[in-house]
N, C-alpha and C positions, 0 to 999 in steps of 0.2 A: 682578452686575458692579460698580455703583457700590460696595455694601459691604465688596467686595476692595478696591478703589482704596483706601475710608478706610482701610479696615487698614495695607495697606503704606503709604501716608502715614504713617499714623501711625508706622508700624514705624519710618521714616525724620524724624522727627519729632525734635525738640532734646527733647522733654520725655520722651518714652521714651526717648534717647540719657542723658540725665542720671540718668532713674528707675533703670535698666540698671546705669549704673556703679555707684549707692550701695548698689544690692540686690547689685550683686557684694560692694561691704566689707560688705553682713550676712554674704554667703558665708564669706568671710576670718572676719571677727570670729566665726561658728560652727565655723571648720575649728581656731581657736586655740583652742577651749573658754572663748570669750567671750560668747557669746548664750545659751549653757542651754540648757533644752529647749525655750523660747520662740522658737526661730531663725526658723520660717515666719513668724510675727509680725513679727518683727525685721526680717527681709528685706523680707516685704509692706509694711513702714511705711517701711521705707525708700525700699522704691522710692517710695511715694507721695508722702512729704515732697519727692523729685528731680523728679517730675513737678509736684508743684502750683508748688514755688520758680521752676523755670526758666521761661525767657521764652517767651513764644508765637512758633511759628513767622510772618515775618511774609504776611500773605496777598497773592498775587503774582494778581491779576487781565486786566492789561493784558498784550500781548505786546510786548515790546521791539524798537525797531529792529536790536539785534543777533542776536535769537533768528530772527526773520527771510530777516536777508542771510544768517545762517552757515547756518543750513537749505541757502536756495542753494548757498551757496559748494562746501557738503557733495558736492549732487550733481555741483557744476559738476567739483571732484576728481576725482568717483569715475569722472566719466565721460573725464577727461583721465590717468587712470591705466587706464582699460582700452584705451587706444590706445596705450598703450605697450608694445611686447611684444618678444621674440626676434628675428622675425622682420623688425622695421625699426631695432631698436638691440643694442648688444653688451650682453653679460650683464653688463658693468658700471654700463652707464646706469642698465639696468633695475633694479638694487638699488640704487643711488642713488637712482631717482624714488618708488621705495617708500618709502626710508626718508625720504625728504621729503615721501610722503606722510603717514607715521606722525606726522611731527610738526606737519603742520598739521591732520589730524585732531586731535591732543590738542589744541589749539590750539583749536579750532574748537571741542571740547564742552564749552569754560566763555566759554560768550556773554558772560556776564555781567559776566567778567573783560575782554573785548572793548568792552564800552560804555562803560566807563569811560577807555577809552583809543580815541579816533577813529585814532588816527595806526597804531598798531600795526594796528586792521582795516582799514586802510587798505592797508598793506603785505601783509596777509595776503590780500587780495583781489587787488591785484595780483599776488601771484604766483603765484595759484593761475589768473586770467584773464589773466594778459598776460606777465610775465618765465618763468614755468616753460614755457610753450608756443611762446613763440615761442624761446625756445631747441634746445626739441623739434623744433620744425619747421623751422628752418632746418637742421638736423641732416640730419631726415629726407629733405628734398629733395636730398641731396645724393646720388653712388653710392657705396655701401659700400667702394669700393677705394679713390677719390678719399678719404676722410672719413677713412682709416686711415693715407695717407702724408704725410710731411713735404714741406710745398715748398722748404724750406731749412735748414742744420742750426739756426739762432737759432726760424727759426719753426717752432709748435705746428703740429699736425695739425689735423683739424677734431674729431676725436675727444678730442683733450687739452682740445682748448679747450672744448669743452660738458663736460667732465670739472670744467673748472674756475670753468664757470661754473652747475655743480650743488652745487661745495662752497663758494662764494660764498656763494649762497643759502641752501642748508644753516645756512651761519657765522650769517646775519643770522636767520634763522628761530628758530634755539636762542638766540639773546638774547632774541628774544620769549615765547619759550616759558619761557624764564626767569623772566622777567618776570611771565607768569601763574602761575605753579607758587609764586614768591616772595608772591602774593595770598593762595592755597590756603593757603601757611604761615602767613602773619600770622592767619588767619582760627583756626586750630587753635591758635596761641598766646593768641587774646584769649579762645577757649574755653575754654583753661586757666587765663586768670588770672580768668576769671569762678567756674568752678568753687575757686580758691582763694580768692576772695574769700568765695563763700558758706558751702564747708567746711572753710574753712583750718585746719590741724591733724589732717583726717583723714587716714585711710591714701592718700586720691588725691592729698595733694602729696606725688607721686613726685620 
């Protein structure tokens, strides 16, 4: 079991991600009629020269205060989306709370992204333990005929109004998720300008 774990580490590794790409331009450089008959050569040394250049992954020992809470956070979710069903809200709630849950899910599995920013897990916590539920719940105590009718033509139902304050949420939530996805990006451009740094001129400055 331990020697599978290294493996896929490694599989997942910057320096096999690097080895990978430049053993693909041997491929290229062999499919051109560039490498000769020496291409396995070509290949195998390429990938080496990507593996030994690139940086070491760094080693992550400690557990983070965010890997932690979002663990909780995770199930504190999974278990306030399994109380949500058919049977106490309309089928529109119900796709809404999914899809709010979908996005604090992705939200939640780059911790990492979270640490750096107290305020956003901050937010993402309360609304997974406090704004998303008790909106549920005052919903839910109400009776499904009451929660559907208008008390007057200006005022919302109780049904519009947890409608609208699901796409509230929703709204604030996808800026944070923005916000982490825009992390992920920056992260894959400094990958790039590393690898053009190193083999600038090859076929990878696409």
């Amino acid at each position: 079991m331990a020697t599978s774990d290294r493996i896929l580490g490694y599989l997942g590794s910057t320096k096999n991600i690097v080895g990978s790409g430049l053993a693909i331009v041997g491929l290229v450089l062999h499919f051109l009629g560039l490498a000769g008959s020496l291409w396995p050569i070509v290949v195998g040394g390429l990938y080496g020269i990507g593996a030994l250049l690139a940086p070491p992954d760094r080693v992550r020992l400690t557990i983070s205060h965010a890997e932690v809470e979002t663990k909780q956070l995770r199930a504190d979710l999974d278990a306030l989306v399994s109380k949500v069903s058919g049977a106490r809200f309309p089928e529109d709630v119900v796709a809404r709370v999914d899809g709010l849950a979908g996005i604090l899910r992705d939200i939640l599995a780059r911790a990492e992204a979270l640490t750096s920013s107290p305020d956003q897990l901050h937010v993402v916590s309360q609304a997974i333990r406090d704004y998303l539920p008790t909106s549920l719940e005052a919903y839910a105590n109400l009776p499904r005929s009451y929660a559907l009718t208008r008390r007057g033509e200006r005022e919302r139902s109780a049904h519009e109004e947890l409608i609208s304050q699901l796409d509230l949420l929703e709204k604030g939530l996808a800026t944070i998720a923005d916000a982490v996805y825009k992390g992920d990006e920056q992260a894959l451009r400094d990958q790039g300008r590393f690898l053009r740094d190193r083999f600038g001129g090859s076929q990878l400055d696409l």
